[in-house]
MARBA-3410 file (N, C-alpha, C, O; in Angstrom, 1 decimal):
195
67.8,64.1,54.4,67.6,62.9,55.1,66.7,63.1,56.3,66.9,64.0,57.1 ~ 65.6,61.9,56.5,64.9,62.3,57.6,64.5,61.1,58.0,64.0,60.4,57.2 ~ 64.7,60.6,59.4,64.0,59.3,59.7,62.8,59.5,61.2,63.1,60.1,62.2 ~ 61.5,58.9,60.7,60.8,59.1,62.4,60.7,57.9,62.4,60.4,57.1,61.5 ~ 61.0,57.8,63.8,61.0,55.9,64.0,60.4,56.0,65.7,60.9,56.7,66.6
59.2,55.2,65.7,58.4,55.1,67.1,58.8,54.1,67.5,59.3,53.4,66.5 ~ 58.9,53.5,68.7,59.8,52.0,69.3,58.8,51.9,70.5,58.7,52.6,71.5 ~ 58.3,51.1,70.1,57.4,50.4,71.6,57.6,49.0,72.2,58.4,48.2,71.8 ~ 56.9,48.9,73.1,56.7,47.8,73.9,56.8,47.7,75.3,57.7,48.5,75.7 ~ 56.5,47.3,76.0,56.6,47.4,77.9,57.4,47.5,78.7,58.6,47.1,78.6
57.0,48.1,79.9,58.3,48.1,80.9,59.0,47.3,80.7,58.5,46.2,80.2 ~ 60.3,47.4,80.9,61.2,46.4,81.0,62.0,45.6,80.1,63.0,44.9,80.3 ~ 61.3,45.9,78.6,61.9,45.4,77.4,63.0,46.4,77.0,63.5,46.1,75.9 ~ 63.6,47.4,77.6,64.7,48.1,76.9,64.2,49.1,75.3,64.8,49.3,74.3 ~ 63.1,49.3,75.8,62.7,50.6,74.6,63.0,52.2,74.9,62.5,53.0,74.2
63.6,52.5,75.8,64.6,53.7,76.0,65.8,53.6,75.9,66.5,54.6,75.7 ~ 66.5,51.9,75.9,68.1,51.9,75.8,68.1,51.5,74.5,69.1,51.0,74.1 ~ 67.0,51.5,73.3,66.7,51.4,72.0,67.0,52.8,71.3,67.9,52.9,70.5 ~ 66.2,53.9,71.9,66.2,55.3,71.8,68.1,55.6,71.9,68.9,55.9,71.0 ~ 68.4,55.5,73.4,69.6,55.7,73.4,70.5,55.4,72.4,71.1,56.3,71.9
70.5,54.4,72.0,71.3,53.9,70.8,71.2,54.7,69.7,72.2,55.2,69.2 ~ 70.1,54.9,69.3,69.5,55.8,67.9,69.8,57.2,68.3,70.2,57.9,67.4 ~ 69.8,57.7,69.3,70.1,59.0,70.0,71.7,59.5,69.2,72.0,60.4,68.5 ~ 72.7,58.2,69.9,73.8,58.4,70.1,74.3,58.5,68.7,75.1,59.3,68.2 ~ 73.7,57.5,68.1,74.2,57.1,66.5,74.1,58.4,65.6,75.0,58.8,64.8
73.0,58.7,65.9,72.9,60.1,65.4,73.3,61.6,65.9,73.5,62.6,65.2 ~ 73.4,61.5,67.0,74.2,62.5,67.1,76.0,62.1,66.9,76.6,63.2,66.7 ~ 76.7,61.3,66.9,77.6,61.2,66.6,77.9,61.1,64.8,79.1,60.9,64.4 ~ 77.0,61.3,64.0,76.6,60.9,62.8,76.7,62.4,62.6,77.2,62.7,61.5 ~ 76.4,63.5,63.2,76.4,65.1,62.9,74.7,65.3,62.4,74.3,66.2,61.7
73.7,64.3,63.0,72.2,64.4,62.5,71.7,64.9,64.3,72.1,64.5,65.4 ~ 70.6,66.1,63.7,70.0,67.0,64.5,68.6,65.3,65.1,68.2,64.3,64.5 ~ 68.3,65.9,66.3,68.0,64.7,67.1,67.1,64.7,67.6,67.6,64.7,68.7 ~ 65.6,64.7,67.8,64.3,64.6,68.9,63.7,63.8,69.6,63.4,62.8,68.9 ~ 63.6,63.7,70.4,63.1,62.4,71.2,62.0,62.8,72.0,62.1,64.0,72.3
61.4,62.3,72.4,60.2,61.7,73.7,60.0,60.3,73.7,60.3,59.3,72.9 ~ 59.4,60.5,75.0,58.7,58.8,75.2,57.9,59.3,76.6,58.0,60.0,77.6 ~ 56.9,58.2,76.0,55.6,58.0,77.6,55.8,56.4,78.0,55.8,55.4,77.2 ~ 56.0,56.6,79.4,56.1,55.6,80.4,54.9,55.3,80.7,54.0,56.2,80.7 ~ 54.5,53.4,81.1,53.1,53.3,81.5,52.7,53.4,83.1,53.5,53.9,83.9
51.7,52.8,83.3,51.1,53.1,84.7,52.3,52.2,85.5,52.0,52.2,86.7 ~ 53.4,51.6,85.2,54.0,50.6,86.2,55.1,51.0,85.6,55.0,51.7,84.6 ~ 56.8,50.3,86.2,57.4,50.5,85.3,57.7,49.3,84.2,58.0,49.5,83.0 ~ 57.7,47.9,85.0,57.7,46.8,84.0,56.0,46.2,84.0,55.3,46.1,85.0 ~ 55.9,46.1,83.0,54.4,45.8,82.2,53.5,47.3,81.8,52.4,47.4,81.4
54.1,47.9,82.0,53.1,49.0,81.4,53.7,49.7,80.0,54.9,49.8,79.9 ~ 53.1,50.1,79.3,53.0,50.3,77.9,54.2,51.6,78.4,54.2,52.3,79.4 ~ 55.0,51.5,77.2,55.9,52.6,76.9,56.3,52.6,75.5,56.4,51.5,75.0 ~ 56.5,53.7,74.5,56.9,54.3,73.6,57.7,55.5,73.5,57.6,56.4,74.3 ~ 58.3,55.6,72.5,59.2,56.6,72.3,58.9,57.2,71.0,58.3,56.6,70.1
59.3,58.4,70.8,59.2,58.9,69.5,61.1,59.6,69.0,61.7,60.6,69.4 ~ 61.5,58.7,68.0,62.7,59.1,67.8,63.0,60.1,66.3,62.7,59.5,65.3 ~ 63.4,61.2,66.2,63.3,61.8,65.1,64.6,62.5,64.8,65.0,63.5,65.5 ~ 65.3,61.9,63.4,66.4,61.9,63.5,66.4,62.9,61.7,65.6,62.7,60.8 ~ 67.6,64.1,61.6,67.4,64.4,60.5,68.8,65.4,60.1,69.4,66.0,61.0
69.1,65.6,58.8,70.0,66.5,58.5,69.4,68.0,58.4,70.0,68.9,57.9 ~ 68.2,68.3,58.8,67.8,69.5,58.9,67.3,69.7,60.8,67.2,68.8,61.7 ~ 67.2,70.7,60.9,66.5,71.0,62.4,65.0,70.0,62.4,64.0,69.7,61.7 ~ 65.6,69.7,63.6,63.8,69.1,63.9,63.1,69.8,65.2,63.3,69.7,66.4 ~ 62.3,70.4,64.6,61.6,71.2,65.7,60.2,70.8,66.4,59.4,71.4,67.1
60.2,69.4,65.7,58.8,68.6,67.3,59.5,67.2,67.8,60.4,66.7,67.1 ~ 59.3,66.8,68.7,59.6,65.8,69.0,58.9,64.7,68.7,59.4,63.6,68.9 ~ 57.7,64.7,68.3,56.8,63.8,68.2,55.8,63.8,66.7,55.2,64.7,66.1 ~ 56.1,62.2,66.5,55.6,62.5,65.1,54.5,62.4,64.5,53.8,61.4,64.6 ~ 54.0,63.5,63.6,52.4,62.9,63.2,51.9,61.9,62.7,52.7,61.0,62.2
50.7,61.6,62.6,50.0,60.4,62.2,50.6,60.5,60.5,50.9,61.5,59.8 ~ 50.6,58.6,59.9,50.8,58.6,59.1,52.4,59.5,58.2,52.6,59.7,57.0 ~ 53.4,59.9,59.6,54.7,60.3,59.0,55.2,58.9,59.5,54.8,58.1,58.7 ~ 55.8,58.4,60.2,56.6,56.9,61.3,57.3,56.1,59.5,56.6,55.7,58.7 ~ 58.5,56.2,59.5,59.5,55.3,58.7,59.4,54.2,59.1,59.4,53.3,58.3
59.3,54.0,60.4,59.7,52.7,61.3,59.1,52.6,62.1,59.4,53.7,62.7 ~ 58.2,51.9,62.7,57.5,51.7,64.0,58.1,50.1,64.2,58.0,49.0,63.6 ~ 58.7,50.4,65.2,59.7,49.2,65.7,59.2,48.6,67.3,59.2,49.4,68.1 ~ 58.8,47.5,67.7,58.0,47.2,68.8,59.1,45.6,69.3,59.5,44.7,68.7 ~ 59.2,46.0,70.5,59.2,44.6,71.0,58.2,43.7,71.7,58.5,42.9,72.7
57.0,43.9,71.0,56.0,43.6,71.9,55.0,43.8,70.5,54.9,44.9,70.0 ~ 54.3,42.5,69.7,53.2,42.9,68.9,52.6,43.2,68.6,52.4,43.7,67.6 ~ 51.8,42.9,70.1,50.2,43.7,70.0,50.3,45.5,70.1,49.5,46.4,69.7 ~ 51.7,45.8,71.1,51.9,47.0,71.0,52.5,47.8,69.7,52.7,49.0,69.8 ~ 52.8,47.1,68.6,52.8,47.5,67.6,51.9,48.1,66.5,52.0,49.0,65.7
51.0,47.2,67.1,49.5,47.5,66.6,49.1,49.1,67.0,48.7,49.8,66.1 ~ 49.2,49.5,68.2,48.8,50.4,68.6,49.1,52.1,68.0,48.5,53.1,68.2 ~ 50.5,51.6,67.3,50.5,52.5,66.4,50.9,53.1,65.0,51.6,54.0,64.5 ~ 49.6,51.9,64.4,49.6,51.8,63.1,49.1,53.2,62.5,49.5,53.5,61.4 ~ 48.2,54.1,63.1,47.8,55.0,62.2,49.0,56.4,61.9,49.0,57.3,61.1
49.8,56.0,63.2,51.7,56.6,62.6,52.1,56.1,61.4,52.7,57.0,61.0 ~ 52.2,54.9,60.5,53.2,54.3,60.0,52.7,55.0,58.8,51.5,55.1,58.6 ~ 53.7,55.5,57.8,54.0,56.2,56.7,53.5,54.9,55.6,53.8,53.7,55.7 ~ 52.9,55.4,54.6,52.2,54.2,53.4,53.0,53.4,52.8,52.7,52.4,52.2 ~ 54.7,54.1,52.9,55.9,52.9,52.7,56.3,52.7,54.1,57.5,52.3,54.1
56.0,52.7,54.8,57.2,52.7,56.2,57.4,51.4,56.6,56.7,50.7,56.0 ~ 58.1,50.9,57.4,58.7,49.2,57.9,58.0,48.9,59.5,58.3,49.6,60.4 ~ 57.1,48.0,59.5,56.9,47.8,60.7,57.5,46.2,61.2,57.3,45.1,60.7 ~ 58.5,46.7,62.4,59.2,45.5,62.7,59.2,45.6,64.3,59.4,46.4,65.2 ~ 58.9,43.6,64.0,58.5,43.4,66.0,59.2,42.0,66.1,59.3,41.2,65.2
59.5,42.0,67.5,59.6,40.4,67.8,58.4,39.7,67.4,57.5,40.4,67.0 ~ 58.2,37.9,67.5,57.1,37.5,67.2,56.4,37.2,68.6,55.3,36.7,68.7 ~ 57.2,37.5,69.6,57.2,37.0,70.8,56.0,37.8,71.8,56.4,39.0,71.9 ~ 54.8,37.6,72.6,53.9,38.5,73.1,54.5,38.5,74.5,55.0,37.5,75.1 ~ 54.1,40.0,75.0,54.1,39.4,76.7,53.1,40.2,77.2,52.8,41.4,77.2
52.5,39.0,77.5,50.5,39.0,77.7,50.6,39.1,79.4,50.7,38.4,80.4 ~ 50.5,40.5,79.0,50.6,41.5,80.4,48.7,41.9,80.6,48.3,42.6,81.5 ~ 47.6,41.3,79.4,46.5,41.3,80.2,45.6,39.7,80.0,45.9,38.7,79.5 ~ 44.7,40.0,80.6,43.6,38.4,80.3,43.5,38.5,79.2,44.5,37.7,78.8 ~ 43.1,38.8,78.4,42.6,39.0,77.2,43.5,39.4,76.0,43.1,40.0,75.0
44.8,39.0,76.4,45.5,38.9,75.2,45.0,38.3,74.0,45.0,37.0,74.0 ~ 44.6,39.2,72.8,44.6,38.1,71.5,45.4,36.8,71.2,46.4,36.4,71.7 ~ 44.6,36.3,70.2,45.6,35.3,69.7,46.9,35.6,69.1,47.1,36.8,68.7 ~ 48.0,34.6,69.0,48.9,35.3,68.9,49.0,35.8,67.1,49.1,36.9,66.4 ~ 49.0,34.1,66.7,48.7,34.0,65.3,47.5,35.5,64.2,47.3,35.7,63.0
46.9,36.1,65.4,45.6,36.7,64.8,46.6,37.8,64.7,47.0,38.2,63.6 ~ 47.2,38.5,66.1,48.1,39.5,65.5,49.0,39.4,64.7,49.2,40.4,64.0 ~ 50.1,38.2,64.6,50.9,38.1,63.6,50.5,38.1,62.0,51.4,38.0,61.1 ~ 49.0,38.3,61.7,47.9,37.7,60.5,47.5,39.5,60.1,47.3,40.0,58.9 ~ 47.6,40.1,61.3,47.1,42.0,61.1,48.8,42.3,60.6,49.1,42.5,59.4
49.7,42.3,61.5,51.1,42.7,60.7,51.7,42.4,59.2,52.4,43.0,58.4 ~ 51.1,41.1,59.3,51.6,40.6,57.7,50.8,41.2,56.7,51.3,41.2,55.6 ~ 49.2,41.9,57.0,48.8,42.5,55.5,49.6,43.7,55.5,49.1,44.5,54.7 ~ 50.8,44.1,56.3,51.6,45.5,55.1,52.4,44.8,54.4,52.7,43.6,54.6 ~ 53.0,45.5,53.2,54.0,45.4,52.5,55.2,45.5,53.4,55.9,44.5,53.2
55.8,46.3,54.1,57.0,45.9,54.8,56.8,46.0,56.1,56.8,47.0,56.9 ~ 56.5,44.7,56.3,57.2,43.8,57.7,58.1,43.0,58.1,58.2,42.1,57.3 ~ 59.0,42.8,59.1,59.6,42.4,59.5,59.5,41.5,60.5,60.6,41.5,60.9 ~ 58.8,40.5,61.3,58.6,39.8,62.0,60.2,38.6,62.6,60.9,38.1,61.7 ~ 60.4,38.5,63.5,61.3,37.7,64.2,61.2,37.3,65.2,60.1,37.6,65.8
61.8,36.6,65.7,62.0,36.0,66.9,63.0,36.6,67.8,64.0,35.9,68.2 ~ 62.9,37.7,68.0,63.9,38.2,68.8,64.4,37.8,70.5,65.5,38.2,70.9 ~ 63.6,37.0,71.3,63.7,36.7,72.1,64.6,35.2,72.1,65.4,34.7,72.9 ~ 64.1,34.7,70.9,65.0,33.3,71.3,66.5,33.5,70.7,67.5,32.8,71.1 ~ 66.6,34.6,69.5,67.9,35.3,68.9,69.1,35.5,70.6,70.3,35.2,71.0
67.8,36.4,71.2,68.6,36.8,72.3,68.9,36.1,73.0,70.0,36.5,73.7 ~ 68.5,35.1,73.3,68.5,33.9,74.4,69.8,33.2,73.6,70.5,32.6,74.3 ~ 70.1,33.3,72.2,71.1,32.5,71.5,72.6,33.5,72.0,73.6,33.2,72.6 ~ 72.0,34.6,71.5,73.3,35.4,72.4,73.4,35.5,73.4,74.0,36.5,73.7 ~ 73.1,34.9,74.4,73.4,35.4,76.0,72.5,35.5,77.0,72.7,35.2,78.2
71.0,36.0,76.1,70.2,36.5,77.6,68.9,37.2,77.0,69.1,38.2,76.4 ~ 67.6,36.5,77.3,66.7,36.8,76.6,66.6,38.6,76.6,66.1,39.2,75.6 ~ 67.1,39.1,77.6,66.9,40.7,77.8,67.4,41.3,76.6,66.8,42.2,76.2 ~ 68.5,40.9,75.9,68.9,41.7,74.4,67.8,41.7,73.9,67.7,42.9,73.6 ~ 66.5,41.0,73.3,65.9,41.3,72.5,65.7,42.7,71.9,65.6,42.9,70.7
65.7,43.5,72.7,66.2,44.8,72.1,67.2,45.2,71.3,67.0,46.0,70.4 ~ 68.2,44.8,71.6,69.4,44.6,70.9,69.0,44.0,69.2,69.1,44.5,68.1 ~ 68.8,43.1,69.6,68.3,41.9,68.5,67.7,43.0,67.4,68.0,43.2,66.3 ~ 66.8,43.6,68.2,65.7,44.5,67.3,66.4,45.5,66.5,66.1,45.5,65.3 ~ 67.4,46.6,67.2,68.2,47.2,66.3,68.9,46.8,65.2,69.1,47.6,64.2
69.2,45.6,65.3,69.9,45.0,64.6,69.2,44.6,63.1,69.6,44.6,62.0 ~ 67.7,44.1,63.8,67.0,43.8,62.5,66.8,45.3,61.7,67.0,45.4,60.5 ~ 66.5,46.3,62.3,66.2,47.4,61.5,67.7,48.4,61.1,67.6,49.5,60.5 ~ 69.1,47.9,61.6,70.1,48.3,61.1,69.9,49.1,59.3,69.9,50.2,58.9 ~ 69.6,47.6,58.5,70.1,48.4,57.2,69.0,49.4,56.6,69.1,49.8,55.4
68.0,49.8,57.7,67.1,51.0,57.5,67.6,52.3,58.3,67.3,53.4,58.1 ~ 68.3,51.9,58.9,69.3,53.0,59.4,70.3,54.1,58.4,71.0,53.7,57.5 ~ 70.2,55.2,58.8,71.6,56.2,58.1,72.5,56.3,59.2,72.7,57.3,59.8 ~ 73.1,55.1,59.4,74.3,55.4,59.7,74.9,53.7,59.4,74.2,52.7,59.0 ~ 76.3,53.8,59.7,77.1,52.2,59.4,77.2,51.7,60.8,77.3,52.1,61.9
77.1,50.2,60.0,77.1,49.2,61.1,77.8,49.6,62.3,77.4,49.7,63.5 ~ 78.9,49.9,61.8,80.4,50.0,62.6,80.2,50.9,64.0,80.7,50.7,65.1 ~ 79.2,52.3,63.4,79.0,53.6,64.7,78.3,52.7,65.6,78.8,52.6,66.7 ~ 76.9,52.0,65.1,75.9,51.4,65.4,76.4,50.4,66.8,75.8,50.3,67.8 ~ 77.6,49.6,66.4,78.2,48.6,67.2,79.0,49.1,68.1,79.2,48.5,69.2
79.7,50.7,67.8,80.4,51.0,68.9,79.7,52.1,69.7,80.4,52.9,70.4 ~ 78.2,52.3,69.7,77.6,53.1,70.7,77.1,51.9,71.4,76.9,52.1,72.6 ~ 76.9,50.3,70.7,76.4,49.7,71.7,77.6,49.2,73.1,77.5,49.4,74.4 ~ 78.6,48.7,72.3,79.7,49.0,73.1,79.7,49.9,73.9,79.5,49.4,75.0 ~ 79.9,51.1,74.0,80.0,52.1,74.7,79.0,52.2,75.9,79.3,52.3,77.1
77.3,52.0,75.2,76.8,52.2,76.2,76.9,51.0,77.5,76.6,51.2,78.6 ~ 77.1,49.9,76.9,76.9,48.5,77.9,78.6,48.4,78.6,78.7,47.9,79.7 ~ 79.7,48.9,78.1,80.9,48.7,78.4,80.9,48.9,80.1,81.3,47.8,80.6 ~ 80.5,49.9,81.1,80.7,49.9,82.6,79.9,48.0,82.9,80.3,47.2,83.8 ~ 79.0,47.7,82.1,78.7,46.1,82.8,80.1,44.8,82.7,80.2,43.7,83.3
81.0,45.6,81.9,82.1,44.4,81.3,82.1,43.9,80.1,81.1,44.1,79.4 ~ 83.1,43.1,79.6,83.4,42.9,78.2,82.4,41.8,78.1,82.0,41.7,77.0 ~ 81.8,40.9,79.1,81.2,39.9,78.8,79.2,40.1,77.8,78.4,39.5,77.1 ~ 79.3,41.5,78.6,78.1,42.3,78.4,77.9,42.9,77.6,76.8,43.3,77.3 ~ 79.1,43.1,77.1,79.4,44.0,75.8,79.3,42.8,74.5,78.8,43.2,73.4
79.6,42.0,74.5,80.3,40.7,73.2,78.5,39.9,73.7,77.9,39.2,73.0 ~ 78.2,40.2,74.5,76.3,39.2,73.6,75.9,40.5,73.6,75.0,40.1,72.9 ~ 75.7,41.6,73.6,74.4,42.7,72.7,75.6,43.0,71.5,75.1,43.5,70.4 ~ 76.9,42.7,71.6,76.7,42.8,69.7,76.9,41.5,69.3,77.1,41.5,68.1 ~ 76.8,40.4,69.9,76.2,39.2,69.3,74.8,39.1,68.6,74.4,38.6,67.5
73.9,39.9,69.8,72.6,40.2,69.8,72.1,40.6,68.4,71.4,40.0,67.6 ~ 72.7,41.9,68.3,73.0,43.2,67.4,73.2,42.1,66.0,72.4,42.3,65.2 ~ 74.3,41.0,65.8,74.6,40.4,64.6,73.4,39.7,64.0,72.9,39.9,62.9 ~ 72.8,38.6,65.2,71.8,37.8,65.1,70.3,38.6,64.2,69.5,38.3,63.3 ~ 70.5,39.5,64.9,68.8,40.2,64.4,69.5,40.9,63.3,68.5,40.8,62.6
70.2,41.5,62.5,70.7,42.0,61.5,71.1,40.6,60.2,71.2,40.9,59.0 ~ 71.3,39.5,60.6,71.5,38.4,59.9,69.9,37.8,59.7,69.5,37.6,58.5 ~ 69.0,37.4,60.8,67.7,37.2,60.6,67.3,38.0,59.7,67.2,37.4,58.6 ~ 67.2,39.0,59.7,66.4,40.0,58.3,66.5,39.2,57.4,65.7,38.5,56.9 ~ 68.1,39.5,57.0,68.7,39.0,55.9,68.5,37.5,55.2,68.6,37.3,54.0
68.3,36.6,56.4,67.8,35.5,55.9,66.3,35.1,55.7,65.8,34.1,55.1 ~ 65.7,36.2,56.5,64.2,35.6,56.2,63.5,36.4,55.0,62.6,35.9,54.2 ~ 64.5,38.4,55.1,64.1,38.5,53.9,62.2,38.9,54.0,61.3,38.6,53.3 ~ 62.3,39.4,55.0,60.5,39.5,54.5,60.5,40.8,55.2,60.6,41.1,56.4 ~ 60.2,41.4,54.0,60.0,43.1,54.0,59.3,43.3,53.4,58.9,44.5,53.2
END
């Protein structure tokens, strides 16, 4: 079993407490674990990614080559784009539909949602208004794991109690909307179905 999963999008959207999550899952899962990530020029609005590589054998890089990525998971679209020449010829690219036009010249939105849709598996959502249903537009991350749950090796169940775990010092209130969060974007898939 082998999963590389890159997770982007900007300061401030929670794409390291994305990592964390996948980190945890899998090492609690008994799967060998690699990670990096580059932070951008700022800490909220500047471009960040992670490289998550999760496997039942040793993983000895952290970072994945072009054209290996299972999953390139973005909460941010146009930064999704950025790392298409990672995504494996089956692999799942899944993002909010939501931009945050951190320059002038943000594309149209519609034009990037028009470049994601010619793969075969995408995932597109609305993760930000999911999150805002749960509690607090900030889950959108949450949201996001959730959509890519049933591409996960591990169960729901670990999945829900590293989120727990990790959010638990904020309180129970904190804890009950990111696995609200977590439900919403795992149910979206399911109902939109567009993989």
């Amino acid at each position: 079993m082998k999963k590389d999963i890159i997770i982007a999008g900007v300061g401030g959207q929670g794409i390291l407490t994305i990592s964390a999550i996948l980190d945890m899952a899998a090492l609690q899962s008994g799967y060998n674990v690699k990670q990096s990530e580059v932070h951008g020029m700022s800490q909220r609005g500047g471009a960040v990614q992670s490289h998550v590589r999760i496997s039942d054998r040793p993983v000895y890089s952290d970072l994945i080559p072009k054209g290996k990525a299972d999953i390139i998971l973005s909460v941010e679209p146009m930064e999704l784009l950025r790392y298409l020449p990672y995504l494996h010829p089956e692999g799942y690219l899944v993002t909010d539909i939501n931009p945050f036009k951190n320059i002038a010249n943000y594309p149209d939105e519609k034009l990037v949602q028009a470049e994601i849709a010619k793969f075969n598996h995408h995932r597109m959502i609305d993760a930000r208004g999911l999150a805002k249903k749960a509690g607090n537009f900030r889950a959108a991350n949450i949201v996001m794991v959730g959509a890519i749950s049933d591409l996960l090796p591990f169960e729901e169940g670990l999945l829900k109690k590293v989120i727990a775990d990790l959010f638990k010092r904020k309180g129970e209130r904190i804890v009950q909307m990111n696995l609200d969060a977590f439900d919403l974007g795992k149910k979206a898939v399911i109902e939109n179905m567009t993989v």
